[in-house]
DRENDOFI-695246 format. One record per residue: x, y, z of N, C-alpha, C in turn. Coordinates in steps of 0.001 Angstrom, whole numbers, plus 500000, padded with zeros to 6 digits. Layout:
<bazas>
<baza n_east="X" n_north="Y" n_up="Z" ca_east="X" ca_north="Y" ca_up="Z" c_east="X" c_north="Y" c_up="Z"/>
...
</bazas>
This chain:
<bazas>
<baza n_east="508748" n_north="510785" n_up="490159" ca_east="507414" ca_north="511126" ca_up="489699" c_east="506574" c_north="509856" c_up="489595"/>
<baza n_east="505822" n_north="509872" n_up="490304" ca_east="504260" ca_north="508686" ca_up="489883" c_east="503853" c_north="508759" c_up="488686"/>
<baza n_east="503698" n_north="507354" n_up="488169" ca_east="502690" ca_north="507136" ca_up="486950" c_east="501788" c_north="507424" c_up="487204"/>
<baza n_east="500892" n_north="507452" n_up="485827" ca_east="499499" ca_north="507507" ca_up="485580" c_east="499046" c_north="506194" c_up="486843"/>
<baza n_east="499916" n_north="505150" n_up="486012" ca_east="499103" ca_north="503784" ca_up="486868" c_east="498930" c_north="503621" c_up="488219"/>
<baza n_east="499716" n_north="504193" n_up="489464" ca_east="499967" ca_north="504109" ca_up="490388" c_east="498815" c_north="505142" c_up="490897"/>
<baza n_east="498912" n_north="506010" n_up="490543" ca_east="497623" ca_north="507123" ca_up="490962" c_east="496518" c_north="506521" c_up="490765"/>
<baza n_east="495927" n_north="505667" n_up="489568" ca_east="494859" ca_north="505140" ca_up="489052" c_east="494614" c_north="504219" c_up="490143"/>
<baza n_east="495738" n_north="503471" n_up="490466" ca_east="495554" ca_north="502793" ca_up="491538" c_east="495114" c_north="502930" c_up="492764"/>
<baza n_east="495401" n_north="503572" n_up="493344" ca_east="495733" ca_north="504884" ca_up="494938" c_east="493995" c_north="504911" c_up="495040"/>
<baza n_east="493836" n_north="505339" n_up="493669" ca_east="492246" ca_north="506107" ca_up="493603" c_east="491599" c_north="504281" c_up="494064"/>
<baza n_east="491766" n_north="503802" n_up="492777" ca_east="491092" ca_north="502565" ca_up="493378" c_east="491252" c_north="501844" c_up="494435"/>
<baza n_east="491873" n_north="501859" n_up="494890" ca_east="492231" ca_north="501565" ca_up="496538" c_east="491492" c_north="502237" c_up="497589"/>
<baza n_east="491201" n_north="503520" n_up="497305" ca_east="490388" ca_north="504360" ca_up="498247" c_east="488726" c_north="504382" c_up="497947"/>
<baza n_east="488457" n_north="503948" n_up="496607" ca_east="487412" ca_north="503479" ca_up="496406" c_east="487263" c_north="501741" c_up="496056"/>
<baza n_east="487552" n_north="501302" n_up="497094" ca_east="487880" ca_north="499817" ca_up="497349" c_east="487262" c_north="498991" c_up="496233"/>
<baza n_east="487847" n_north="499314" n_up="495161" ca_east="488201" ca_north="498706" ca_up="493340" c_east="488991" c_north="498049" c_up="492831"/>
<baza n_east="489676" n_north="497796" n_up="493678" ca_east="491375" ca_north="497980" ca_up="493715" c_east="491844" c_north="496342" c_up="492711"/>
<baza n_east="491003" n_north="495587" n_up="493291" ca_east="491527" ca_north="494148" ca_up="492081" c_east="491682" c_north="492782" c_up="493586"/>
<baza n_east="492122" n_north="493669" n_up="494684" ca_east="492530" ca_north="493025" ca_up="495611" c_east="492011" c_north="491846" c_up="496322"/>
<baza n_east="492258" n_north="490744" n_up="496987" ca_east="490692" ca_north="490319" ca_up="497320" c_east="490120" c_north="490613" c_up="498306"/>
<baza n_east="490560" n_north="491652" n_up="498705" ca_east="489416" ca_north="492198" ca_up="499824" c_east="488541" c_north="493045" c_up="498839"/>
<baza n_east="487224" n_north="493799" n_up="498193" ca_east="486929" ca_north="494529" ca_up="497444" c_east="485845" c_north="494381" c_up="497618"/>
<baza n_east="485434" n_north="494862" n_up="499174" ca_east="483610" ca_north="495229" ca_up="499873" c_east="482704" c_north="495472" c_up="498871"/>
<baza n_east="483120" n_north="496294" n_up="497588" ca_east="482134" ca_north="496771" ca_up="496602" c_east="481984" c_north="495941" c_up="495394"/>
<baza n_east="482554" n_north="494860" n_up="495650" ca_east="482203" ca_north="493995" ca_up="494422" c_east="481957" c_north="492449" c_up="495011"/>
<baza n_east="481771" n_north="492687" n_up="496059" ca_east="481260" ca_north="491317" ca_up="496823" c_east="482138" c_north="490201" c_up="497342"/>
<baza n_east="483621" n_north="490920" n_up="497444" ca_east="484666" ca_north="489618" ca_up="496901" c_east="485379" c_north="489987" c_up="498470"/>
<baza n_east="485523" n_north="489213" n_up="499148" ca_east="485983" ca_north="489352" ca_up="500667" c_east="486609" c_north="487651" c_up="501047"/>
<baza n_east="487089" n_north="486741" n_up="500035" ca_east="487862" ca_north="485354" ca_up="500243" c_east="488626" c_north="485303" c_up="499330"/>
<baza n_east="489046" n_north="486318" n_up="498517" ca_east="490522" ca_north="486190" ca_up="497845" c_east="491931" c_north="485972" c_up="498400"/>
<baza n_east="492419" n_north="485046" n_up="497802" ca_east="493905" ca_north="484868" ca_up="498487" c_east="495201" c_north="485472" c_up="497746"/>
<baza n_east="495729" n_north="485993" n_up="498395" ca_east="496984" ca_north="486299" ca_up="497974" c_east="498022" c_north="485540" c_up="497178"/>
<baza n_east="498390" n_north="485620" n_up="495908" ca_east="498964" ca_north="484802" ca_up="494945" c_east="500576" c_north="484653" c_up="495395"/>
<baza n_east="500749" n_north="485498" n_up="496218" ca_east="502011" ca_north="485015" ca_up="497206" c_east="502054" c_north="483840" c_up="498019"/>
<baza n_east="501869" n_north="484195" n_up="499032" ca_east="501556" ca_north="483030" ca_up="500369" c_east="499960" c_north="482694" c_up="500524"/>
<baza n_east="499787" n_north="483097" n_up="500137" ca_east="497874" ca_north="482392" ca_up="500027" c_east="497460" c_north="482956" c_up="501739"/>
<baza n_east="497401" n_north="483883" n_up="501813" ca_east="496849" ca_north="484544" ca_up="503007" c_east="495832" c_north="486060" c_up="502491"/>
<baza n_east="494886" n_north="485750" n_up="503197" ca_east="493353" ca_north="486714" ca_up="503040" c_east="494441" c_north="488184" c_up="501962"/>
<baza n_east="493915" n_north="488530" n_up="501166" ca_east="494715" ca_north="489402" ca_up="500300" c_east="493836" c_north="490848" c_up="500756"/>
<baza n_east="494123" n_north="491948" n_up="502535" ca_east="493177" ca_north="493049" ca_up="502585" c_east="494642" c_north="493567" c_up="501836"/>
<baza n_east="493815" n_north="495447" n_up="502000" ca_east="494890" ca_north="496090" ca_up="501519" c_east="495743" c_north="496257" c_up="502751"/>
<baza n_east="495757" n_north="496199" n_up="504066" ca_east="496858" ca_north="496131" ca_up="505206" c_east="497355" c_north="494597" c_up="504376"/>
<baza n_east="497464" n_north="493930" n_up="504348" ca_east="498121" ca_north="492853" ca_up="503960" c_east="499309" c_north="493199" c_up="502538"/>
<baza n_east="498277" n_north="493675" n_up="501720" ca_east="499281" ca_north="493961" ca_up="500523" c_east="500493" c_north="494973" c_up="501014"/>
<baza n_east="499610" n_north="495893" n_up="501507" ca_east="501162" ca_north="497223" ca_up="502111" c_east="501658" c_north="496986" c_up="503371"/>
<baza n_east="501290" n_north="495904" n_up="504437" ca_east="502635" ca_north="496075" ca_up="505324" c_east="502799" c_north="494201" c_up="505249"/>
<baza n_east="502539" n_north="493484" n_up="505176" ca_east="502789" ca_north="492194" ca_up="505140" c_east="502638" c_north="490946" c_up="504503"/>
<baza n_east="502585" n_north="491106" n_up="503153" ca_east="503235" ca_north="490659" ca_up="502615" c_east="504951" c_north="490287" c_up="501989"/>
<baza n_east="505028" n_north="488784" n_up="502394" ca_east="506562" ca_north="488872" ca_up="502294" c_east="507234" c_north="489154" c_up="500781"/>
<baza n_east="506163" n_north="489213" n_up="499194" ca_east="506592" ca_north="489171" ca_up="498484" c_east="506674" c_north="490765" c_up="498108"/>
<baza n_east="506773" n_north="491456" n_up="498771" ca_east="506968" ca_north="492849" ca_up="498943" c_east="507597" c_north="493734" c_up="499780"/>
<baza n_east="508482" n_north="493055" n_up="500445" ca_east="509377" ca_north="493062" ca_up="501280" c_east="510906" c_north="494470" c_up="501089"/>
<baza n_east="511194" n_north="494028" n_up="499741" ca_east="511965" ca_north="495479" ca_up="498854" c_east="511385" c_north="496626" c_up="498977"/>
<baza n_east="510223" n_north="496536" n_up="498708" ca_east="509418" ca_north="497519" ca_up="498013" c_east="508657" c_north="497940" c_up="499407"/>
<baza n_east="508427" n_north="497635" n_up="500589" ca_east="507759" ca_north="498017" ca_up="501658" c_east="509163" c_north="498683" c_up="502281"/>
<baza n_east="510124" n_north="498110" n_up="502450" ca_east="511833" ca_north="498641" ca_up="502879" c_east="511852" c_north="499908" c_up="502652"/>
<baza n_east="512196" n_north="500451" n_up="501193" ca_east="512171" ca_north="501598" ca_up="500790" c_east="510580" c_north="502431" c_up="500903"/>
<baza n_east="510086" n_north="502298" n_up="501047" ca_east="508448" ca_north="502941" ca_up="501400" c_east="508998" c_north="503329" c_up="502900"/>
<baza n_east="509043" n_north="502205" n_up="503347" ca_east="509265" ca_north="502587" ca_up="505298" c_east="510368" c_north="503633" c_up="505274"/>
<baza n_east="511854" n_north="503530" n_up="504857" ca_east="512728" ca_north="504238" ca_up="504360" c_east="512770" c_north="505749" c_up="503668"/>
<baza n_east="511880" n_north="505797" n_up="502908" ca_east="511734" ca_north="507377" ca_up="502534" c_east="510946" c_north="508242" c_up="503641"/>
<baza n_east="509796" n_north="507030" n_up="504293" ca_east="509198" ca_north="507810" ca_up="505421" c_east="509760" c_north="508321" c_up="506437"/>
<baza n_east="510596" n_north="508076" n_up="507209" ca_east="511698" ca_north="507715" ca_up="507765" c_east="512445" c_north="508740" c_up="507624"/>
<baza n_east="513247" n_north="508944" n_up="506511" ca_east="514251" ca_north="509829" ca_up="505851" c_east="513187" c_north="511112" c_up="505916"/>
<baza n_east="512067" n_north="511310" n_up="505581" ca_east="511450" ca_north="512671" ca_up="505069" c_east="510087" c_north="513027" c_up="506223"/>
<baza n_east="510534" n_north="512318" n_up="507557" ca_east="509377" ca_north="513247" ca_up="508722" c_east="510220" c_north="512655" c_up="509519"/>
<baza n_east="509459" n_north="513233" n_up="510790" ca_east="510330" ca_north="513381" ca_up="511851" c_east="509959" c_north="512023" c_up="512497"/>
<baza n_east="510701" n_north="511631" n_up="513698" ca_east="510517" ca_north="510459" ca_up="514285" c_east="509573" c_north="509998" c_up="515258"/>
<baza n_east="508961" n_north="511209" n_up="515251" ca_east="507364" ca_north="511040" ca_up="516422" c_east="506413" c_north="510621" c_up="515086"/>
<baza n_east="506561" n_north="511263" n_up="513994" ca_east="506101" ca_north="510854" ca_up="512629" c_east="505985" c_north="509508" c_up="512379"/>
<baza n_east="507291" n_north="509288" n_up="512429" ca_east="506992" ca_north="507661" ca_up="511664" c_east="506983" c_north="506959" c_up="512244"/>
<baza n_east="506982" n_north="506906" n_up="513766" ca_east="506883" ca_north="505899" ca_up="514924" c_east="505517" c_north="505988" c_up="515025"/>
<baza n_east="504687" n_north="506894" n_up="515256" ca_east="503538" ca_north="506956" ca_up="514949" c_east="502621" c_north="506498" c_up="514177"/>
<baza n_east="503100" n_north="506578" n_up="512622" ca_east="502897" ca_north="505698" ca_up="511815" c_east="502915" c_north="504250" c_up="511581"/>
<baza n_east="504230" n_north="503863" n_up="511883" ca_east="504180" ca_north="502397" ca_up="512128" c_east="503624" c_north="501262" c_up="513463"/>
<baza n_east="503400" n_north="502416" n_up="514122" ca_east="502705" ca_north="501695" ca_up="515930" c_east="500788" c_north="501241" c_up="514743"/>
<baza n_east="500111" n_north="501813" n_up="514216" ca_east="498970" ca_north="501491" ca_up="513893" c_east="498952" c_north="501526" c_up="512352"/>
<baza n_east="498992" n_north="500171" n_up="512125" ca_east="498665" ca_north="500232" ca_up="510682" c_east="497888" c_north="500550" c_up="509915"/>
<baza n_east="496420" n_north="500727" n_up="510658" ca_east="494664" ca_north="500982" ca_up="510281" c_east="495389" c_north="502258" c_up="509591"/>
<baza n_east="495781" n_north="503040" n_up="510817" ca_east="496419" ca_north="504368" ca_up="510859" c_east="497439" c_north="504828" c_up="509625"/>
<baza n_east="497937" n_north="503833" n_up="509599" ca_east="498953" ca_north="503989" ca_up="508664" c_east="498594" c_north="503597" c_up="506923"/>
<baza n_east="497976" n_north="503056" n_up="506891" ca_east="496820" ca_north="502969" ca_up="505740" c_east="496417" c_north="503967" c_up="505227"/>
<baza n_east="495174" n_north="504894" n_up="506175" ca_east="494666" ca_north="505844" ca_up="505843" c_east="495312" c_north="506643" c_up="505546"/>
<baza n_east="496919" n_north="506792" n_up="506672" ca_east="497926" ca_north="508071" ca_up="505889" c_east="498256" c_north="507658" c_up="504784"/>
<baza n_east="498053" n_north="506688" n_up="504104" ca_east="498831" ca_north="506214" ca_up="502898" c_east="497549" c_north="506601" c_up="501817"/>
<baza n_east="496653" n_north="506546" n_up="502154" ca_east="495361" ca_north="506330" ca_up="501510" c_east="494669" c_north="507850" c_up="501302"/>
<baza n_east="495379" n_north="508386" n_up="501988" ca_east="494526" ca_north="510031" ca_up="502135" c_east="494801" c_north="510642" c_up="501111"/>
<baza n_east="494008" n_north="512013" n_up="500883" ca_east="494525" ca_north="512807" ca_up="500097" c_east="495113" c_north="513570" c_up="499909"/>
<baza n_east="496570" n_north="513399" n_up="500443" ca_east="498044" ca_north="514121" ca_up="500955" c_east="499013" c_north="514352" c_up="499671"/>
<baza n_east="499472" n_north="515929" n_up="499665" ca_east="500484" ca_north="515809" ca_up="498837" c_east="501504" c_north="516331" c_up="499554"/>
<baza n_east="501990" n_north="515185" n_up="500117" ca_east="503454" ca_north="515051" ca_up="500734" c_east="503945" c_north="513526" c_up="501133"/>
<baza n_east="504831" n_north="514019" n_up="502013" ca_east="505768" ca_north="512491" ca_up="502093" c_east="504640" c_north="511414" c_up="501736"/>
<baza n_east="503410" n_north="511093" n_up="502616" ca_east="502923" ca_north="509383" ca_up="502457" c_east="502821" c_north="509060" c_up="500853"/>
<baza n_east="502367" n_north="510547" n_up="500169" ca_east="501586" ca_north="510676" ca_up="499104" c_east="502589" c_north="510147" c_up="498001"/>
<baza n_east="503679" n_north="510132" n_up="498293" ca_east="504884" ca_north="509755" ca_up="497457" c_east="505199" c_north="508821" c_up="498049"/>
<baza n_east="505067" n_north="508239" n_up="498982" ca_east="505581" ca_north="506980" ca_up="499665" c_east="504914" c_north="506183" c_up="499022"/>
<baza n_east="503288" n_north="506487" n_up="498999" ca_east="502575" ca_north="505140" ca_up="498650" c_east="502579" c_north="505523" c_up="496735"/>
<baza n_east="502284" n_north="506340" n_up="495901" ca_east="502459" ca_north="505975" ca_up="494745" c_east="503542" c_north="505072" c_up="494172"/>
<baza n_east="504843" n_north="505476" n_up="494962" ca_east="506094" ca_north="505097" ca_up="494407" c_east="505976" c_north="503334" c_up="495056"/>
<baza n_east="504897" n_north="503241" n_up="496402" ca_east="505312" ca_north="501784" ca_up="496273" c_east="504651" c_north="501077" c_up="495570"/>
<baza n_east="503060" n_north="501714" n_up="494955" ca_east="502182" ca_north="501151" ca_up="493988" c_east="502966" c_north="500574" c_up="492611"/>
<baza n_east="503860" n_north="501782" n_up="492457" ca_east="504976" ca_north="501947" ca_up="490789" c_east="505369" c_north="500172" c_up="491126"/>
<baza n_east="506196" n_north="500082" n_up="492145" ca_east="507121" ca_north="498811" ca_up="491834" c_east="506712" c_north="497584" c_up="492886"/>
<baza n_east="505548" n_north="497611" n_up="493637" ca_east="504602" ca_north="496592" ca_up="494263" c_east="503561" c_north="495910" c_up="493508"/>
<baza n_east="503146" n_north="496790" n_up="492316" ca_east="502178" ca_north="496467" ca_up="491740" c_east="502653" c_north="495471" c_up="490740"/>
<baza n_east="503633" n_north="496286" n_up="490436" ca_east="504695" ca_north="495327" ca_up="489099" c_east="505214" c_north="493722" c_up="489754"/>
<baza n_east="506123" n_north="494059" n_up="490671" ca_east="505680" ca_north="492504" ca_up="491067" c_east="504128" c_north="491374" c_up="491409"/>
<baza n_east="503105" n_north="492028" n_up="491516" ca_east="502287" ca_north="491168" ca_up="491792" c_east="502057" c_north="490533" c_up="490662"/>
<baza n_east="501798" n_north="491554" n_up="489559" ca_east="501317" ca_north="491370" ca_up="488512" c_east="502448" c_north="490216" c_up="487451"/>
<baza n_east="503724" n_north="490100" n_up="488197" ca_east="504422" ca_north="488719" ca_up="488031" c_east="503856" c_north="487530" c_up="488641"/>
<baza n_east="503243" n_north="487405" n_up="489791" ca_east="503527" ca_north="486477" ca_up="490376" c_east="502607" c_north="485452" c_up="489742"/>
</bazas>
């Protein structure tokens, strides 16, 4: 089950609020990533960043496990693509893919 926080998140992410430093609506487009210091979009936070590496594993992994393989090959050939499935307003597999990676992606950042 998703937290409150992770949903809160999701939302702000889709209304590009998110904290991130990409955040078109608050003027902020040269934030760096407190990981590796690389442009912080949200494609960056969910497929490449290395300090999320666990937590992107099991995301890719449940996707994987819970659609079919034209599915998630599909998915992973375009990330834009793969964003928006993450980003949409789906209640199924992505929709649990991406809260659950918000739950324990977010928690590490918020270490670093």
């Amino acid at each position: 089950q998703a937290s409150y926080k992770s949903s809160r998140l999701k939302c702000r992410m889709r209304l590009c609020v998110s904290g991130l430093g990409e955040d078109p609506r608050q003027h902020r487009d040269t934030g760096r990533c407190r990981n590796c210091n690389e442009f912080e979009s949200m494609k960056h936070f969910m497929f490449k960043c290395p300090a999320y590496e666990n937590e992107r594993h099991q995301m890719l992994t449940f996707i994987k496990t819970n659609t079919s393989e034209t599915v998630f090959n599909d998915f992973i050939q375009d990330l834009d693509c793969a964003l928006y499935s993450l980003l949409g307003d789906h209640d199924n597999v992505f929709n649990v893919a991406m809260l659950t990676y918000l739950d324990s992606a977010w928690n590490v950042r918020s270490k670093l």
